[in-house]
DSSP file (Angstrom, degrees, kcal/mol; ACC not computed):
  #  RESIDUE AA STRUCTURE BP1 BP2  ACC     N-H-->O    O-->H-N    N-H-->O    O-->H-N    TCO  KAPPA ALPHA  PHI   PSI    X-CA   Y-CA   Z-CA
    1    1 A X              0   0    0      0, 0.0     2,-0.5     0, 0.0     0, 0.0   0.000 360.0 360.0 360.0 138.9   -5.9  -85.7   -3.3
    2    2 A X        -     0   0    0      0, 0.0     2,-0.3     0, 0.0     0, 0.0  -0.929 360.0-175.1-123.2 132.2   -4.6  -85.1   -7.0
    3    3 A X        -     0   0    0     -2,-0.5     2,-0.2     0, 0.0     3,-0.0  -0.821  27.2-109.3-133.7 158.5   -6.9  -86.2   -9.4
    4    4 A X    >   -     0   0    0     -2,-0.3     3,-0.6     1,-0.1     4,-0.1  -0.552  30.7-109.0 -97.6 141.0   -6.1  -86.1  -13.2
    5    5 A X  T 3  S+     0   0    0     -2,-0.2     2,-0.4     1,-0.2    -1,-0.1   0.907 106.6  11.1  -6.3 -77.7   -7.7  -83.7  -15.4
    6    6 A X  T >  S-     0   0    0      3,-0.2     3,-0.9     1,-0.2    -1,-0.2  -0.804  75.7-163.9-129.9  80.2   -9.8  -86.0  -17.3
    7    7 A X  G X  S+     0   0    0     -3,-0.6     3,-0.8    -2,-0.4    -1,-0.2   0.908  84.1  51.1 -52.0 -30.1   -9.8  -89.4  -15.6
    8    8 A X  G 3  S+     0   0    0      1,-0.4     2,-0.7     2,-0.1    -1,-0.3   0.756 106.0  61.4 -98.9 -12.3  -11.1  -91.5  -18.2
    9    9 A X  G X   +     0   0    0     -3,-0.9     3,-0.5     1,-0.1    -1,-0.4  -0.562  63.4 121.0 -62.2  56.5   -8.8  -90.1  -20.4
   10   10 A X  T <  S+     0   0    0     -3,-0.8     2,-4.2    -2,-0.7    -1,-0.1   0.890  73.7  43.1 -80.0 -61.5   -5.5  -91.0  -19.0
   11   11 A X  T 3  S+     0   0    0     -3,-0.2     2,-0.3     0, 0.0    -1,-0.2  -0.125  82.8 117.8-101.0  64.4   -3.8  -92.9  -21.6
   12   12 A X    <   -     0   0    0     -2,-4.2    -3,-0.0    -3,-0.5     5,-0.0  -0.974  60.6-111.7-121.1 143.2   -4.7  -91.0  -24.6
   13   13 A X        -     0   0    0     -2,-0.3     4,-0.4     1,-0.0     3,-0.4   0.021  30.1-110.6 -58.1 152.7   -2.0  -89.1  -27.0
   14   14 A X  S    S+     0   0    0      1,-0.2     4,-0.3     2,-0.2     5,-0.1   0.551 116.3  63.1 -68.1  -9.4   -1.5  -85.8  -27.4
   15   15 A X  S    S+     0   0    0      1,-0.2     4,-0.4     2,-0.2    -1,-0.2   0.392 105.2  36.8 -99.7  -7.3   -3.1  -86.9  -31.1
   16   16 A X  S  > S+     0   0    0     -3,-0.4     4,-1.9     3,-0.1    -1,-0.2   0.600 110.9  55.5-113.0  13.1   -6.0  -87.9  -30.3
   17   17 A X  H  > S+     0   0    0     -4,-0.4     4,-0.9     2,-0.2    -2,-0.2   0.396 112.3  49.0 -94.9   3.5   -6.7  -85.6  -27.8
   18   18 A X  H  > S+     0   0    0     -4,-0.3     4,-3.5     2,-0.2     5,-0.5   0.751 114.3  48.1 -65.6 -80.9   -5.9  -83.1  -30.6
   19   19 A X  H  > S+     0   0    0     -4,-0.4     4,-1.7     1,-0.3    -2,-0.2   0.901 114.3  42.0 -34.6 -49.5   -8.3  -85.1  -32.8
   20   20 A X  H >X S+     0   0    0     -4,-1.9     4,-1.8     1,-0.2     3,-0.6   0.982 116.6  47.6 -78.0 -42.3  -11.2  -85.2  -30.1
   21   21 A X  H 3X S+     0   0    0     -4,-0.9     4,-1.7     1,-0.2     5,-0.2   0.858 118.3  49.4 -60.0 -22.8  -10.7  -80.9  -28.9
   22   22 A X  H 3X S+     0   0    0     -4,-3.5     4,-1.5     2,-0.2    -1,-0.2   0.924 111.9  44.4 -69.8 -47.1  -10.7  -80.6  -33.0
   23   23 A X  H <X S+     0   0    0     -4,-1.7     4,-0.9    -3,-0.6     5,-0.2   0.772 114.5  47.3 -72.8 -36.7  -13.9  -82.8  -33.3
   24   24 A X  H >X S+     0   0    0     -4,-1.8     4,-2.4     1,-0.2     3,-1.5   0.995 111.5  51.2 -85.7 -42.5  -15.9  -80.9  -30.3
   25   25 A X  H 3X S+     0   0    0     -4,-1.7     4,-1.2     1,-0.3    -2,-0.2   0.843 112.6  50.5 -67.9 -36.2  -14.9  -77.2  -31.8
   26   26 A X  H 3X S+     0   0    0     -4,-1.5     4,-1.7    -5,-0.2    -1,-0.3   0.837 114.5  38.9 -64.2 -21.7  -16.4  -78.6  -35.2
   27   27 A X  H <X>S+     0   0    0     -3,-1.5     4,-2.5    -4,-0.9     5,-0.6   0.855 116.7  54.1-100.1 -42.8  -19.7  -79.8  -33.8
   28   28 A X  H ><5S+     0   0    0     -4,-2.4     3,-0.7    -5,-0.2    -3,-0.2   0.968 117.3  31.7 -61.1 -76.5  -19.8  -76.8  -31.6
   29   29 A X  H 3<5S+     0   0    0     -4,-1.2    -1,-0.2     1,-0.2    -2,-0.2   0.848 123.3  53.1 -43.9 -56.5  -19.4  -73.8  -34.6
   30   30 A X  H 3<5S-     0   0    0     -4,-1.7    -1,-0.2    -5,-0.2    -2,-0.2   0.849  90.4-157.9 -51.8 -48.8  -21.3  -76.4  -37.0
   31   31 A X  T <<5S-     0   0    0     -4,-2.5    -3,-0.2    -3,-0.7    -2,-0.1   0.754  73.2 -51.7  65.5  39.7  -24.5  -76.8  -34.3
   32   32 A X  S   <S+     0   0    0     -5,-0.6     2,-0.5     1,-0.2    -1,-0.2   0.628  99.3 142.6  68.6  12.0  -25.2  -80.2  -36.1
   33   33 A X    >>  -     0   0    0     -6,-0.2     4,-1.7     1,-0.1     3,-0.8  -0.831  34.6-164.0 -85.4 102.2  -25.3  -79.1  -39.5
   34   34 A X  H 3> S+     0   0    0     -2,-0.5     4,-1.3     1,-0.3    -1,-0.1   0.488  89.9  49.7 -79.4  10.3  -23.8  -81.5  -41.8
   35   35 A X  H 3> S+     0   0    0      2,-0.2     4,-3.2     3,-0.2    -1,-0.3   0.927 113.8  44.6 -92.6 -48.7  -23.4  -79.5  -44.6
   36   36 A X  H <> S+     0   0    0     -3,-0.8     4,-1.6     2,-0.3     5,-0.2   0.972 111.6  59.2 -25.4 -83.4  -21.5  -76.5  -42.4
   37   37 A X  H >X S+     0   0    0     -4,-1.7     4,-1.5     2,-0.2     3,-1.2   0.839 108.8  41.1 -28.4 -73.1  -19.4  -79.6  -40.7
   38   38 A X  H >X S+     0   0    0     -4,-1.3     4,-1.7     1,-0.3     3,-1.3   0.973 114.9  56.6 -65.7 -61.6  -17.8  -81.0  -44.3
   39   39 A X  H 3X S+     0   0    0     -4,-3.2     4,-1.0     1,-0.3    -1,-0.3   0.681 112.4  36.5 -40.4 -36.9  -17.3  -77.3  -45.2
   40   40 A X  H << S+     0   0    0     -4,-1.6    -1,-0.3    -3,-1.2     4,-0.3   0.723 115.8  53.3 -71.9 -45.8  -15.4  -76.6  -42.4
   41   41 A X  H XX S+     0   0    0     -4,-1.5     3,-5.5    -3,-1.3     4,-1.4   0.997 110.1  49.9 -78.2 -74.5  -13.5  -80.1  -42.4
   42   42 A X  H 3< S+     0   0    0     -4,-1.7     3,-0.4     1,-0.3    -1,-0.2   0.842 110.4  49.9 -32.0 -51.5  -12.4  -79.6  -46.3
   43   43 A X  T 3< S+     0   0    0     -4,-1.0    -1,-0.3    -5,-0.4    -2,-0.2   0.597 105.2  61.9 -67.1  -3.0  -11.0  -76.0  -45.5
   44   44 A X  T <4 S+     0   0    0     -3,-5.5    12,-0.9    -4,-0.3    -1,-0.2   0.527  83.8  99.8-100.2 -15.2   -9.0  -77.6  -42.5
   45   45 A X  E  <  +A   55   0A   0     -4,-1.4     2,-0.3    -3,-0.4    10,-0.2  -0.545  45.7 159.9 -87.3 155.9   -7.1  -79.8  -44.6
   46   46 A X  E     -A   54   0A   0      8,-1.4     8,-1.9    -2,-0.2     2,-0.4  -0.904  34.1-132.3-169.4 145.5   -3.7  -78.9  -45.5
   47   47 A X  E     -A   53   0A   0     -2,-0.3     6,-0.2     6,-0.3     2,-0.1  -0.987  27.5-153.1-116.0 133.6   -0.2  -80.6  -47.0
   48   48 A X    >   -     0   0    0      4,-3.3     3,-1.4    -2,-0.4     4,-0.1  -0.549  42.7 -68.6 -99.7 177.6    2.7  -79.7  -45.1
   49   49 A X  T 3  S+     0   0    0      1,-0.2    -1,-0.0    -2,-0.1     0, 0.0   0.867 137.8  46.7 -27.2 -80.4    6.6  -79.5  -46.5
   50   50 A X  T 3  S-     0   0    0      1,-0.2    -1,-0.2    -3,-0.0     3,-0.1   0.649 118.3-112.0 -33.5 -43.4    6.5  -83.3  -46.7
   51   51 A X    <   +     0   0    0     -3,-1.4     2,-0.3     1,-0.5    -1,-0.2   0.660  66.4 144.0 106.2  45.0    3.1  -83.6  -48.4
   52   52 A X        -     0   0    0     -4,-0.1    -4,-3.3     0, 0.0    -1,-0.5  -0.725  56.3-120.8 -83.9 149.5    1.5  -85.1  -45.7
   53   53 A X  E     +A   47   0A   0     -2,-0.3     2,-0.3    -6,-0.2    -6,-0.3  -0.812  37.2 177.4-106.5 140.7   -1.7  -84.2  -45.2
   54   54 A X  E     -A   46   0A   0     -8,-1.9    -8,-1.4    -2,-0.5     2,-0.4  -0.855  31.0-118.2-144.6 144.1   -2.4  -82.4  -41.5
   55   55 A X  E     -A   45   0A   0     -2,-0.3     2,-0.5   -10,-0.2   -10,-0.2  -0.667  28.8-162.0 -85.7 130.5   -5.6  -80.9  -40.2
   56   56 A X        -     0   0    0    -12,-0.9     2,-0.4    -2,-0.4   -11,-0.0  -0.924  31.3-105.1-112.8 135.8   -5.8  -76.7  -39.3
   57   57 A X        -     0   0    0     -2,-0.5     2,-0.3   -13,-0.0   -16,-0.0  -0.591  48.4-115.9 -64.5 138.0   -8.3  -75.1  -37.2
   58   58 A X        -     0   0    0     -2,-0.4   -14,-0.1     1,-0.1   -18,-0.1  -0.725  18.9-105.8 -91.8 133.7  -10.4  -73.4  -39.5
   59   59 A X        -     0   0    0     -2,-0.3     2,-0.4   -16,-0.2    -1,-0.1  -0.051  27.0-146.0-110.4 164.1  -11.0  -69.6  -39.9
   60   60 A X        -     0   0    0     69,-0.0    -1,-0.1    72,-0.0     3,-0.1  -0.954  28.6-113.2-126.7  83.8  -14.6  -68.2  -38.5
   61   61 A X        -     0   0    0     -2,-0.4    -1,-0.0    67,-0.2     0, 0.0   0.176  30.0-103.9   1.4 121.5  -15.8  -65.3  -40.6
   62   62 A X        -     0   0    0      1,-0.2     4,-0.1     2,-0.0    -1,-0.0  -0.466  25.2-157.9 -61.2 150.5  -16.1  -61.7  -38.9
   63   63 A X  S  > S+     0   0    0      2,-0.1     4,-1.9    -3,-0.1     5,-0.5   0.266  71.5  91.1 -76.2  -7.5  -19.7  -61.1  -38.1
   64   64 A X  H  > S+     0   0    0      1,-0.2     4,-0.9     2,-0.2    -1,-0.1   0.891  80.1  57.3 -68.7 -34.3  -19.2  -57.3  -38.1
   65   65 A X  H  4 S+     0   0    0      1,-0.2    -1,-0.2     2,-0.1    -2,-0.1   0.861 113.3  40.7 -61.0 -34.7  -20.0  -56.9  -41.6
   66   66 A X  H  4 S+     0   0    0     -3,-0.1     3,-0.2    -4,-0.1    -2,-0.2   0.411 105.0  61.7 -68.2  -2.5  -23.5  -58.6  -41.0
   67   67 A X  H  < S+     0   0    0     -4,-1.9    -2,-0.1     1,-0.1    -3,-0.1   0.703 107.5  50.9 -73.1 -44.4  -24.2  -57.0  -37.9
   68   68 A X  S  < S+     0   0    0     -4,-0.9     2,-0.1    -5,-0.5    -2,-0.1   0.517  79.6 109.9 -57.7 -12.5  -24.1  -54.0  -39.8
   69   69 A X  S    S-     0   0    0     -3,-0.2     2,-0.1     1,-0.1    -3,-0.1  -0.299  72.7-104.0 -88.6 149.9  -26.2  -54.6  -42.7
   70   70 A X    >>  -     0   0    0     -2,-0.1     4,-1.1     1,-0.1     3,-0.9  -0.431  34.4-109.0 -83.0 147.4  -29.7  -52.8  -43.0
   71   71 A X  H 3> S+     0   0    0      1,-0.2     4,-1.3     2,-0.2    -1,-0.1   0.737 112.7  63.1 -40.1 -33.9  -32.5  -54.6  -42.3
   72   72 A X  H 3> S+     0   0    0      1,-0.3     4,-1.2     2,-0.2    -1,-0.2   0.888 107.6  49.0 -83.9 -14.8  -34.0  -55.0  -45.8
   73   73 A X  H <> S+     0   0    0     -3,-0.9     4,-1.5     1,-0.2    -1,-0.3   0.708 109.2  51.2 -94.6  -5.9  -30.8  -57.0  -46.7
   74   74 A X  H  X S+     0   0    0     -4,-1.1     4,-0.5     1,-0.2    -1,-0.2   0.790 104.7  60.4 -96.5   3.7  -31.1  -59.3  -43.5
   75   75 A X  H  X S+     0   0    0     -4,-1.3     4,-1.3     2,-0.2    -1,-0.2   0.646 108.3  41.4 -73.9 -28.5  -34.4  -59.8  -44.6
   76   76 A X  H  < S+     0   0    0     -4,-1.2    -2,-0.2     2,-0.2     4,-0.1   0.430 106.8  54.5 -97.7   5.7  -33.2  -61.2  -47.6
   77   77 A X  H  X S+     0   0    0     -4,-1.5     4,-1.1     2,-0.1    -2,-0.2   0.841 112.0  50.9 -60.5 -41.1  -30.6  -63.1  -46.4
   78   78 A X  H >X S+     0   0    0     -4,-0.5     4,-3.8     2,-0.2     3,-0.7   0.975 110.2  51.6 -82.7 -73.4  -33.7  -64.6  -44.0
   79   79 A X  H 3X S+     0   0    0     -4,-1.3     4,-3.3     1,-0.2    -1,-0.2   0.896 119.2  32.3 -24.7 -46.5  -35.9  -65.3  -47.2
   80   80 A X  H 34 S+     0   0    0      2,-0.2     4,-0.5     1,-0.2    -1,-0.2   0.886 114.8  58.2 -88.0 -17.8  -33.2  -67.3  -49.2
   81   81 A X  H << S+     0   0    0     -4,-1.1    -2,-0.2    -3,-0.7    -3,-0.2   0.779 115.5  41.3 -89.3 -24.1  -31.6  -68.8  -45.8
   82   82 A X  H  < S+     0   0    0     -4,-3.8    -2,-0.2     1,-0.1     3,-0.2   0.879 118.7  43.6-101.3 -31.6  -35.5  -70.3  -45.3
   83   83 A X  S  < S-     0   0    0     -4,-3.3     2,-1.7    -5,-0.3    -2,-0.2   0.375  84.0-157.1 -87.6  21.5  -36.1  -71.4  -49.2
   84   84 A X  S    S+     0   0    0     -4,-0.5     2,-0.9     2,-0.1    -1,-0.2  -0.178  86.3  44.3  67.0 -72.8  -32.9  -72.9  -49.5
   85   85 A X  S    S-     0   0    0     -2,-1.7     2,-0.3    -3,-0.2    39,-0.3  -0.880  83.1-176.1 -80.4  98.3  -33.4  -72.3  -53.0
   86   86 A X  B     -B  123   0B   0     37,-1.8    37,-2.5    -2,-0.9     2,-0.1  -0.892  17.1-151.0-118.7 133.6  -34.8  -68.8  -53.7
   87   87 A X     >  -     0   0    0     -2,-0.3     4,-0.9    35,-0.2    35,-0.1  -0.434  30.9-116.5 -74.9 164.5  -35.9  -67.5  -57.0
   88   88 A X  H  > S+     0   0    0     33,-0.3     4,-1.9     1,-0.2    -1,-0.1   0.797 115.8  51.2 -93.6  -5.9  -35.5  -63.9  -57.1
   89   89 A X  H  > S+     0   0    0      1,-0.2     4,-2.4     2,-0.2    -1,-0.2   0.807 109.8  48.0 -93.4  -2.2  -38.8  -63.3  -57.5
   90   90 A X  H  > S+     0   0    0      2,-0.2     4,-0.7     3,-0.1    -1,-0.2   0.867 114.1  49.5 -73.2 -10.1  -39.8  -65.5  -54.5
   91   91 A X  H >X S+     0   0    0     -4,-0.9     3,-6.5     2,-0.2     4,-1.4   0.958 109.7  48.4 -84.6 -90.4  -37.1  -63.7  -52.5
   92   92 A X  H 3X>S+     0   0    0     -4,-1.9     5,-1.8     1,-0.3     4,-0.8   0.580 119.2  45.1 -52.8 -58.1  -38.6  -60.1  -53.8
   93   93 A X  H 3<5S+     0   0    0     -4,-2.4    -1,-0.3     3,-0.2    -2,-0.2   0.795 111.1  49.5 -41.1 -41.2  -42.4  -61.8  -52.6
   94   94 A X  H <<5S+     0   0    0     -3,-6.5    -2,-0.2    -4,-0.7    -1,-0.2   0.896 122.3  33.8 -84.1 -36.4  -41.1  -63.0  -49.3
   95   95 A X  H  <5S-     0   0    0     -4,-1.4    -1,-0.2     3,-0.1    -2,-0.2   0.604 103.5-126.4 -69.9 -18.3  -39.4  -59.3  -48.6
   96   96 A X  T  <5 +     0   0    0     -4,-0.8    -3,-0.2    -5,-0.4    -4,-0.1   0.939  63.6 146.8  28.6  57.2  -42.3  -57.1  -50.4
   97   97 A X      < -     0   0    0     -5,-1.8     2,-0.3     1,-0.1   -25,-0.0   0.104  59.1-113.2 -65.2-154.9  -39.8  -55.9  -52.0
   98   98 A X     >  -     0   0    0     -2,-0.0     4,-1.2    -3,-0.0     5,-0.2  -0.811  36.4-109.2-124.6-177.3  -40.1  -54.8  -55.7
   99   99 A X  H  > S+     0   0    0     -2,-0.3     4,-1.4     1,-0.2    -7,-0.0   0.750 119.0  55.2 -87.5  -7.5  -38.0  -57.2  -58.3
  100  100 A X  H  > S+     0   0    0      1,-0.1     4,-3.8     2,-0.1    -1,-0.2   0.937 110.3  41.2 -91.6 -21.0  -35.5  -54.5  -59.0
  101  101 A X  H  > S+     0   0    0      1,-0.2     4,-2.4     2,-0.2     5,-0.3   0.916 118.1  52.2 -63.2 -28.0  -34.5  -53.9  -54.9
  102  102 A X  H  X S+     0   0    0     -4,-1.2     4,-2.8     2,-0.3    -1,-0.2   0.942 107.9  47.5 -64.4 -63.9  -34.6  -57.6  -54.8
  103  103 A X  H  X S+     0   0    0     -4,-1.4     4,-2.4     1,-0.2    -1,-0.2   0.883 119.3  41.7 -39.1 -60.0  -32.2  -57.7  -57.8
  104  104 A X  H  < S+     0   0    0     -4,-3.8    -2,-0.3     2,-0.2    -1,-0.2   0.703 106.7  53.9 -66.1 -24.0  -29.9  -55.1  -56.0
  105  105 A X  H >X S+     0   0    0     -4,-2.4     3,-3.6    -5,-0.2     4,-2.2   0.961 113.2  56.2 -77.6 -48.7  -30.0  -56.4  -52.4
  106  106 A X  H 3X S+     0   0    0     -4,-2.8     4,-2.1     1,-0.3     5,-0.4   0.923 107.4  46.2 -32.4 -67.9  -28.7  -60.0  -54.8
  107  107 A X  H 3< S+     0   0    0     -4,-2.4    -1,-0.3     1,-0.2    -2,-0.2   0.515 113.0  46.0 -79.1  -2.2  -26.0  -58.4  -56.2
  108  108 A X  H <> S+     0   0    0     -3,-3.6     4,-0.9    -4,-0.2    -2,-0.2   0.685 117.8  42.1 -97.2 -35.7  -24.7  -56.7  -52.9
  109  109 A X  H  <>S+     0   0    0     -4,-2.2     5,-1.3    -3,-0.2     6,-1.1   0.787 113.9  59.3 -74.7 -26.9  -24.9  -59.9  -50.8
  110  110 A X  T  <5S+     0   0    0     -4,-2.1     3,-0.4    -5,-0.4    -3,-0.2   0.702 112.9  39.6 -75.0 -34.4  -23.4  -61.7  -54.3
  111  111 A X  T  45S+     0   0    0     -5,-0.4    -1,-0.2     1,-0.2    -2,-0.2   0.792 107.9  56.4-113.7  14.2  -20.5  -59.5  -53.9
  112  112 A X  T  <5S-     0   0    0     -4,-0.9    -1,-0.2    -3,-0.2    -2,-0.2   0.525 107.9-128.5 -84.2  13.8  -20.2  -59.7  -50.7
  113  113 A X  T   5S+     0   0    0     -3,-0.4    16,-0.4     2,-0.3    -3,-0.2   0.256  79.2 114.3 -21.7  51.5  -20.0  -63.4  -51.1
  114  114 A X  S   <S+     0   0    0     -5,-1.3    12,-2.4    -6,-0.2     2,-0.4   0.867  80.6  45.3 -56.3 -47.3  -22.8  -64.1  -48.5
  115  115 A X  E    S-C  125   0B   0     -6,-1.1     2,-0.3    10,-0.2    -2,-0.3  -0.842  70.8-165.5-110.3 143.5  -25.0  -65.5  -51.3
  116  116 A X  E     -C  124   0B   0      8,-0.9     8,-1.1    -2,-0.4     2,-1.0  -0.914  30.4-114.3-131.2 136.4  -23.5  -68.1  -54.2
  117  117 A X  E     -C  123   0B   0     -2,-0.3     6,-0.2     6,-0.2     2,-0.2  -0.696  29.9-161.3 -94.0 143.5  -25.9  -68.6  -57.6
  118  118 A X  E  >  -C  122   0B   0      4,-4.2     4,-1.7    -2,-1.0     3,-0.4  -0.730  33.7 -68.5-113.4 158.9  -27.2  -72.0  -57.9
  119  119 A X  T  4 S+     0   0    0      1,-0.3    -1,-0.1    -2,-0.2     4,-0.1  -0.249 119.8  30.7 -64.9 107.1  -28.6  -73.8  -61.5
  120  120 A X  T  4 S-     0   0    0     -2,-0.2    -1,-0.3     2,-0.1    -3,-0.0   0.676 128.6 -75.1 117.6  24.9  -31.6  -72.4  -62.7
  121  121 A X  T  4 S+     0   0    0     -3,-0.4     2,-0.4     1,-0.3   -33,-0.3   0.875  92.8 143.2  63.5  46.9  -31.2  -68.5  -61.4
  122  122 A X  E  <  - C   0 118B   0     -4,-1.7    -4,-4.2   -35,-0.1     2,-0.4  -0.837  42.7-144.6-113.8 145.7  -32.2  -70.3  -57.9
  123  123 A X  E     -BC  86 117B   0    -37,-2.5   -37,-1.8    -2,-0.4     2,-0.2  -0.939  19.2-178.7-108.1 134.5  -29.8  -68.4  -54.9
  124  124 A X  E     - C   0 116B   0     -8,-1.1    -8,-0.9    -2,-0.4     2,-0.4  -0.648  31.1 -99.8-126.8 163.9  -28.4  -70.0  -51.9
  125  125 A X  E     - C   0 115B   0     -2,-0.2   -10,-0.2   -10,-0.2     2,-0.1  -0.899  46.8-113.8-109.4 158.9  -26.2  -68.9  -48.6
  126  126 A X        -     0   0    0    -12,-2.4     4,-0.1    -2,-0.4   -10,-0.0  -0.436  14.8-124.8 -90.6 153.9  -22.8  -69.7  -49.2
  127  127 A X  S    S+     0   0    0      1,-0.2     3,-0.3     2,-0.2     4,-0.2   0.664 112.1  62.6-102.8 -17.1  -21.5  -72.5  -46.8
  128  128 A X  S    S+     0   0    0      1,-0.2     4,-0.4   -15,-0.1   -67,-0.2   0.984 121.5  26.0 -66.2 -46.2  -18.4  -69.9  -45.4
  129  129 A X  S  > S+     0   0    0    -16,-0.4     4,-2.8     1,-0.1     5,-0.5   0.416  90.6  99.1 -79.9   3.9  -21.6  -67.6  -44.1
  130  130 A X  H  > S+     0   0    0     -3,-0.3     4,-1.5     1,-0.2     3,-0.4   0.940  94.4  32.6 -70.8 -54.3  -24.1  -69.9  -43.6
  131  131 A X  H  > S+     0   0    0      1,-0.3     4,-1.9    -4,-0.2     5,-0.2   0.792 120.7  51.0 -49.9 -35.1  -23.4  -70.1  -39.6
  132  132 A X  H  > S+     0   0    0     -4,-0.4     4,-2.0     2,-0.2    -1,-0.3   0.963 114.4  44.6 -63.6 -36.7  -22.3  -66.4  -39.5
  133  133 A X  H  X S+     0   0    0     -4,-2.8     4,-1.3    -3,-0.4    -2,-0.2   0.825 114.3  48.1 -73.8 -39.4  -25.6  -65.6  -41.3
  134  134 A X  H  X S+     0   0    0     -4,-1.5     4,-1.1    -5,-0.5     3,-0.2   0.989 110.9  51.6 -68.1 -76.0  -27.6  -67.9  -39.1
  135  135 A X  H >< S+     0   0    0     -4,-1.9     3,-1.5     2,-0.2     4,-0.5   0.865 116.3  40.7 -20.4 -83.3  -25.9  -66.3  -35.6
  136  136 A X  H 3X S+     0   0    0     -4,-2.0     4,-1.5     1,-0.3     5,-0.2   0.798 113.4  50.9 -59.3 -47.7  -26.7  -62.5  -36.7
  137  137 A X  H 3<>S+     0   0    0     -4,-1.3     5,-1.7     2,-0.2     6,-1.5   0.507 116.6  39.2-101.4 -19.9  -30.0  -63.3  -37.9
  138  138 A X  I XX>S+     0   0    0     -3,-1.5     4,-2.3    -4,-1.1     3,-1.1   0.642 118.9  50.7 -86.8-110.1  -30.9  -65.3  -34.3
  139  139 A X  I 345S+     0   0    0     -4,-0.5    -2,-0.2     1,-0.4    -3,-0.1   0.214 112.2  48.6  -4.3 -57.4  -28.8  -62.3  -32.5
  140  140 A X  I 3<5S-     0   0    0     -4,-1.5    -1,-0.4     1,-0.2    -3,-0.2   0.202 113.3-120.4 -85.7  13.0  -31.3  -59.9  -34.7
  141  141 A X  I <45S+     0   0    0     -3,-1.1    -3,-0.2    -5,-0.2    -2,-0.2   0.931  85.9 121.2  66.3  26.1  -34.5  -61.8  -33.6
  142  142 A X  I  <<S+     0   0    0     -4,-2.3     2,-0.5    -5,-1.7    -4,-0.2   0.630  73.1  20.8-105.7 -11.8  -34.7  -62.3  -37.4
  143  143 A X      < -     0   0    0     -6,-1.5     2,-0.8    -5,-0.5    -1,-0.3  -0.909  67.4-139.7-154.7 116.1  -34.7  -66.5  -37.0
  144  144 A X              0   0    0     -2,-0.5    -6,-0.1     1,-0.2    -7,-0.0  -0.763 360.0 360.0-101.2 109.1  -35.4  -68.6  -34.6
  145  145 A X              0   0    0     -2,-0.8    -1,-0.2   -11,-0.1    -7,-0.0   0.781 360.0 360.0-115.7 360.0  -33.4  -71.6  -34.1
């Protein structure tokens, strides 16, 4: 007996079966996050020679640079990744840190661009790391999702 791949997909295009493997690798990497999802979707877009606009698979941050990272910075990564918004001295509270390590772990995750500043000296994860940051920080026991 020869049975088809996908029976209930027989008479679907190589374009939308493009579209739907595109759709499940976004939802997969996203995990349901819709903010993640449209970040990923925007960067996928593309104009070819013609200036049609075509969908790319979309690139997946190394983790090796956060896997790497001392504990006191994945602790503020943790801090800001759970008050969305973080001031630095709630960040610097949430760590026991003191406000100037606080300051410094900010300005190393700022240039690594893990962390983006948001209006009103408020700190954020950046939506290219937020899944990479989320993944280490599970991996590290640090977050439970």
């Amino acid at each position: 007996m020869v049975l088809p791949r996908q029976i209930d997909m027989q008479d679907e295009t190589e374009e939308e079966s493009a579209s739907r493997g595109y759709a499940r690798i976004l939802w997969e990497y996203a995990k349901g996050n819709p903010g993640v999802a449209l970040y990923l979707w925007s960067q996928s877009l593309f104009k070819d020679e013609q200036g049609k606009t075509v969908v790319r698979l979309f690139d997946i941050p190394s983790l090796s640079g956060l896997e790497s990272m001392s504990v006191t910075l994945l602790l503020v990564l943790r801090a800001i990744l759970q008050l969305e918004l973080a001031h630095k001295d709630e960040i610097a509270r949430a760590t026991n840190l003191s406000s100037e390590e606080a300051v410094d772990a900010l300005r190393l995750l700022m240039s690594k661009c893990y962390v983006e500043r948001a209006e009103g000296n408020l700190y954020t994860i950046s939506w290219p790391w937020y899944r990479a940051i989320t993944t280490v920080l599970n991996r590290q026991h640090l977050l439970i999702l």
